[in-house]
C-alpha positions in Angstrom: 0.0 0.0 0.0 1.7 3.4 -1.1 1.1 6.6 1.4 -1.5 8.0 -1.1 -3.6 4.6 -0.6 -2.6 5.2 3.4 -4.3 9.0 3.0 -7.2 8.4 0.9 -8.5 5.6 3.7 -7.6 6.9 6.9 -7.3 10.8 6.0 -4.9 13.5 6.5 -4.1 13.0 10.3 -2.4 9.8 8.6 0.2 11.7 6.5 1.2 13.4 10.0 1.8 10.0 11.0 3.9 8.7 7.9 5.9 12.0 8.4 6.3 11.8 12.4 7.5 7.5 11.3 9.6 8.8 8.5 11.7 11.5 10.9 11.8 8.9 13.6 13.7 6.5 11.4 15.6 9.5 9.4 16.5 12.1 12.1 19.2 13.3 9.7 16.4 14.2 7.3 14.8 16.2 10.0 18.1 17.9 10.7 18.1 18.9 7.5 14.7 20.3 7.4 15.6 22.1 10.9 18.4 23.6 8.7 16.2 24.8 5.8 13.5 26.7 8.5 16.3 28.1 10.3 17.8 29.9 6.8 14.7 31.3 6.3 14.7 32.8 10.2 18.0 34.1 9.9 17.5 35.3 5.9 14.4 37.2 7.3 16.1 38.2 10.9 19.7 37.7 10.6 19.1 35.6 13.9 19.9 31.9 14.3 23.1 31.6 12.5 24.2 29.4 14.9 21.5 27.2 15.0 22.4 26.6 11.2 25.9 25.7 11.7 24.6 23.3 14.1 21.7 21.5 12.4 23.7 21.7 9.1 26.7 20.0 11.0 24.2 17.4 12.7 22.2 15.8 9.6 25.4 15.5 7.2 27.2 13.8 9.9 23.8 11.8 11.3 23.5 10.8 7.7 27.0 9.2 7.5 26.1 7.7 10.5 23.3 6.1 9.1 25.7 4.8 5.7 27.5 3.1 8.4 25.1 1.3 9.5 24.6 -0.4 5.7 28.2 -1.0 5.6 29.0 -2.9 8.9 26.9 -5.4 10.6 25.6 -4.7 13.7 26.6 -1.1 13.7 24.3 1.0 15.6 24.4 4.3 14.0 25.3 7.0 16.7 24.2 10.4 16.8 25.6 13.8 17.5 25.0 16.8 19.0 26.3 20.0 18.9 27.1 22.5 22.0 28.6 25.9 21.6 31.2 27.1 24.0 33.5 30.8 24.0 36.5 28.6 24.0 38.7 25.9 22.6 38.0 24.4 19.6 36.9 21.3 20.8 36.3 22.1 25.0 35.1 18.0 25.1 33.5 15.3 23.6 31.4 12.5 25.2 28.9 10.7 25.2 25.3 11.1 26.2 22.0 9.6 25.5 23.2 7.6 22.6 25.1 10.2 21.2 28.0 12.1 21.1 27.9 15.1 22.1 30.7 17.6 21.0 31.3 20.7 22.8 33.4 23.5 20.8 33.4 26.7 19.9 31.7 28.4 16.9 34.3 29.6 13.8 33.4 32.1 11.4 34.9 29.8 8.8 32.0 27.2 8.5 34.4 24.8 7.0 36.6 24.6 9.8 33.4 23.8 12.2 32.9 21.0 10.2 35.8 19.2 9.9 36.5 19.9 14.0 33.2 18.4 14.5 33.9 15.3 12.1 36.9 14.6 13.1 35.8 14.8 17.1 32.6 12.5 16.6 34.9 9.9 14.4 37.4 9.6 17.0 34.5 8.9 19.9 32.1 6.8 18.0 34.0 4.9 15.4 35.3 1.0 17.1 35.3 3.1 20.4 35.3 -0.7 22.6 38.3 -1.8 20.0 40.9 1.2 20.1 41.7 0.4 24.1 43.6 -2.5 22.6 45.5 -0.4 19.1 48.3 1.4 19.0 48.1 5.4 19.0 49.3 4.9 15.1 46.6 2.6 14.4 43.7 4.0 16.2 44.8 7.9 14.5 44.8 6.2 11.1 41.4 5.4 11.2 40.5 7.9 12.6 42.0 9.6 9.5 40.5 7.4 6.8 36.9 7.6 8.4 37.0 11.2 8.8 38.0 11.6 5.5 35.9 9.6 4.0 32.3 11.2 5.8 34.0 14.6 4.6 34.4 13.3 0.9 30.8 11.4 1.1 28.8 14.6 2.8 30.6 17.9 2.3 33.6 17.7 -0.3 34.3 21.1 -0.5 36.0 21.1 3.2 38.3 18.6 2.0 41.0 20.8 1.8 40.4 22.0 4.8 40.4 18.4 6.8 43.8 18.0 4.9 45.5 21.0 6.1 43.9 20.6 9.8 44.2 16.9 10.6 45.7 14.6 7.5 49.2 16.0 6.6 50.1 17.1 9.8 49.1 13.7 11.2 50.8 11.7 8.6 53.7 14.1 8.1 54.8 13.6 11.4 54.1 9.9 11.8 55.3 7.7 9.0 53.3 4.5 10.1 50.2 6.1 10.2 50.6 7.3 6.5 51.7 3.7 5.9 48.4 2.3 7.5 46.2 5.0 5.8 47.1 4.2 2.1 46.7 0.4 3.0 43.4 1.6 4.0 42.9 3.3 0.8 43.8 0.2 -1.5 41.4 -1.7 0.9 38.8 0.8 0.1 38.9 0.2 -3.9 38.0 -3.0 -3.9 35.4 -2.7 -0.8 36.8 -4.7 1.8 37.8 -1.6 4.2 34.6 -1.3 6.1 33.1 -4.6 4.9 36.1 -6.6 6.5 38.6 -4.9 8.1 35.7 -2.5 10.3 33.8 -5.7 10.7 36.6 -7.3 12.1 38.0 -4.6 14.2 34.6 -4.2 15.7 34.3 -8.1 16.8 37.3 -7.8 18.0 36.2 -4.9 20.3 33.4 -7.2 21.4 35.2 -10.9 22.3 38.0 -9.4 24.7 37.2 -8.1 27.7 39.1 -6.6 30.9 42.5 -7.2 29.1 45.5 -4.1 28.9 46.8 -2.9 25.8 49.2 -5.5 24.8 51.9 -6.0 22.2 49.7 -9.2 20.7 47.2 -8.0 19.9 48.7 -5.0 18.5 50.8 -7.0 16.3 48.2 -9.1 15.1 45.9 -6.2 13.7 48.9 -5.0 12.3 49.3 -8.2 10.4 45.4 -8.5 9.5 46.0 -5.1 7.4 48.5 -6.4 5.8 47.2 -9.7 5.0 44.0 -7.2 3.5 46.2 -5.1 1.9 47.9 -7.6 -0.2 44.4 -9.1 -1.0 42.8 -6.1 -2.5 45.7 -5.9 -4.8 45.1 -9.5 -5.9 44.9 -10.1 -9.7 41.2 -11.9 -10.7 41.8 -15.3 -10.9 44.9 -15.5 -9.2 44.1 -18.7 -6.7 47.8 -18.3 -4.8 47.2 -15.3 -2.6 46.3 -15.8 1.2 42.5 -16.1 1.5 42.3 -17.2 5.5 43.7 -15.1 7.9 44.2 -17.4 11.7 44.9 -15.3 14.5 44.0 -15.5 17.7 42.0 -12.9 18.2 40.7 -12.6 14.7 40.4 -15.9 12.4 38.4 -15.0 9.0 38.3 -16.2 5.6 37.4 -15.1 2.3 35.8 -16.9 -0.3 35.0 -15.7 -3.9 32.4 -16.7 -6.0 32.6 -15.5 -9.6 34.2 -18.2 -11.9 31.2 -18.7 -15.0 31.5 -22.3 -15.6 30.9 -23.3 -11.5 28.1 -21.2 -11.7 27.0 -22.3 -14.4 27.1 -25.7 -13.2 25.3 -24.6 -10.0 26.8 -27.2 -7.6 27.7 -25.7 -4.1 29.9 -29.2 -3.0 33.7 -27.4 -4.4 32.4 -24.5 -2.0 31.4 -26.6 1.0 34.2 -28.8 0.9 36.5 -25.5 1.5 34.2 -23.7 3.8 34.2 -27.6 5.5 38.3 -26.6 5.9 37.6 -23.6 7.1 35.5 -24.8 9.8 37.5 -27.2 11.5 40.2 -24.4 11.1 37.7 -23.1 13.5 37.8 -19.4 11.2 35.1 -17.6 12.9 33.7 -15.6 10.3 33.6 -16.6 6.9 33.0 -13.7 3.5 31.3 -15.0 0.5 31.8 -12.4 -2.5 31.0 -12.6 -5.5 29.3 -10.1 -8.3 26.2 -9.0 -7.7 24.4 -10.8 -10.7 21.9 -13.2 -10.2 23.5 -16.6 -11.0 26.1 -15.7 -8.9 24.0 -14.1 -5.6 21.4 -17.3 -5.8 24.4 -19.5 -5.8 25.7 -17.4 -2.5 22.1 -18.2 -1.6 22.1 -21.8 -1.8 25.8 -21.9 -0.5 25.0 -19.5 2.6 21.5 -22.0 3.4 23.8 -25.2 3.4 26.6 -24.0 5.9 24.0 -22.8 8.6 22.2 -26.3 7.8 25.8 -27.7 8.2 28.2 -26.0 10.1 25.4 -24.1 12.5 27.2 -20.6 10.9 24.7 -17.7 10.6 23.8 -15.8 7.6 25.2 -12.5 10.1 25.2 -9.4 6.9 25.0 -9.3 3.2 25.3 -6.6 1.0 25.7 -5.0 -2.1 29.0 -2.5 -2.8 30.6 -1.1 -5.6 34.1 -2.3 -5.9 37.3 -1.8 -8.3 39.0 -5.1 -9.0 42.1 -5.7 -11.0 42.1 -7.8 -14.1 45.6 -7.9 -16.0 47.3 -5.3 -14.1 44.1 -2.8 -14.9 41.3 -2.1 -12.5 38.0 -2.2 -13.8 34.7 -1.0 -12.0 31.8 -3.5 -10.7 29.4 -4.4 -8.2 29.8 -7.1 -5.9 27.8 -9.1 -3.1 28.8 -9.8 0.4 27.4 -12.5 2.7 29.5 -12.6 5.9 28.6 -16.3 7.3 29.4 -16.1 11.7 30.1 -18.6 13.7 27.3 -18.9 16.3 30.3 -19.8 19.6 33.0 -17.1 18.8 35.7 -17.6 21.1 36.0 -14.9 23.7 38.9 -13.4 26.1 38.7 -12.4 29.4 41.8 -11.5 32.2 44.4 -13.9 32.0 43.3 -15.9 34.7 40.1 -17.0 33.2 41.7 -17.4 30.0 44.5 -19.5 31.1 41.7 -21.8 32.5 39.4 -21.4 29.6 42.2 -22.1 26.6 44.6 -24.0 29.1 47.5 -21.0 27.9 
């Protein structure tokens, strides 16, 4: 039933009720209405420029927020809000009622409030469980990447501006973090920095517990980038490259499905026999990706029912992405389909005590 069926039976008081659904699931697009009435107050009484700034700020950032939440399961998008204060740029940051709440002071250059505001919300909301356990380098680069990337997606024309605040000094005066951030950036092209990298940074954030910052761990997120890295530079067809990655703390696997004659021939048993591997492995999470045409996602289909049926995985997150994938040393634009299969007992980490008795380490 479309809303003009919905307002010819029950009447207008129902399109105040589609409206008052539609702004509860968009508050970004409410923001942005907010913005629009408060132009027209300020355009008629030069009063409220403020409360432009901040609404303006709020729905481009809320609406990132939101894109998030498409591109890693089991985000929960988090909202901001915006405080004005007479002094530092950013006085604090922190969260309240499910959002985060930035306190700062109000710039004449509406560019610069942006970026201080993006950059501010990334670093509280984005894997904010996980980065206890990164190093400074690794939890700044992402910072970096994420933050650039909301201010490419929602407001490119401050750009610049995030460059010259945040990016170059950051990576000018820390090599490793410019290392990490153009790792990210080949991850990126090929779709596999939120889809696997985020999604496995964030499990990680939620299966140890109570533990210190420790070289291990730190190590072994440095060495899941780098298994990523060299896999988004992978040629198509090229069957030698590292698909599993079996640490301790993260244990995933990818697994593509795109050759035409086995899905032509529609048979899922090559596919289980591997995934079969990968189970006893014990790799915890498990990406099928293929392109997003319909042999090939009906196939993922039938492949995704028969683990659960199997292996007791769960059918956790699937999506479609664009991606650019190399074939013969040029890359070459497509769209692609993710179904991240999750084993339904991750193993978890406590203090060393319990783990000790737990893993018998």
């Amino acid at each position: 039933m479309s809303a003009e069926d919905i307002i010819k039976i029950y009447g207008p008081s129902s399109l105040f009720a589609l409206m008052l659904i539609y702004f509860l699931c968009r508050p970004e697009a409410l923001e942005k209405w907010a913005t629009v009435l408060y132009r027209i107050v300020y355009f008629i009484t030069k009063q409220g420029g403020k409360r432009i700034v901040k609404h303006d700020i709020q729905s481009r950032i809320n609406g990132f927020s939101r894109v998030l939440g498409k591109e890693i399961a089991n985000y929960e998008p988090v909202g901001i809000n915006i405080e004005w204060v007479k002094n530092e740029d950013v006085a604090e940051s922190f969260f309240r009622d499910d959002k985060v709440v930035i306190r700062m002071r109000h710039h004449q250059d509406q560019d610069k409030n942006f970026v201080i505001a993006a950059m501010a919300f990334v670093s509280q909301s984005i894997l904010s469980k996980t980065k206890k356990y990164l190093s400074r380098n690794q939890r700044e680069s992402i910072d970096l990447y994420v933050c650039k990337d909301l201010c490419h997606r929602e407001k490119p024309r401050v750009e610049e501006k995030f460059f010259d605040y945040y990016f170059v000094p950051q990576t000018d005066e820390s090599e490793r973090i410019k290392e990490f951030v153009n790792k990210y950036e080949i991850m990126h092209k090929v779709g596999i920095f939120y889809g696997v990298l985020v999604q496995e940074l964030n499990f990680l954030g939620k299966k140890v517990f109570s533990q210190p910052r420790s070289r291990n761990i730190i190590e072994e997120v440095t060495h899941l980038i780098d298994f990523l890295e060299k896999y988004a530079k992978r040629e198509v067809g090229d069957e030698d490259i590292q698909t599993t990655f079996r640490g301790k703390y993260c244990r995933c696997g990818i697994m593509i499905v795109g050759k035409s004659f086995k899905v032509q021939n529609g048979k899922t048993d090559p596919y289980l026999n591997y995934i079969e591997m990968l189970v006893h492995s014990k790799i915890e999470n498990i990406y099928l990706i293929g392109p997003a045409l319909t042999p090939h996602e009906l196939l993922i289909g039938r492949i995704s029912t028969q683990v659960q049926e199997k292996y007791g995985y769960l059918e956790y997150f699937s999506k479609k992405y664009k991606a650019t994938i190399r074939i013969k040393g040029k890359r070459n634009k497509v769209n692609n389909f993710l179904v991240l299969m999750r084993s339904v007992d991750p193993i978890r980490f406590y203090d060393e005590e319990i783990e000790k008795e737990l893993f018998g380490e």
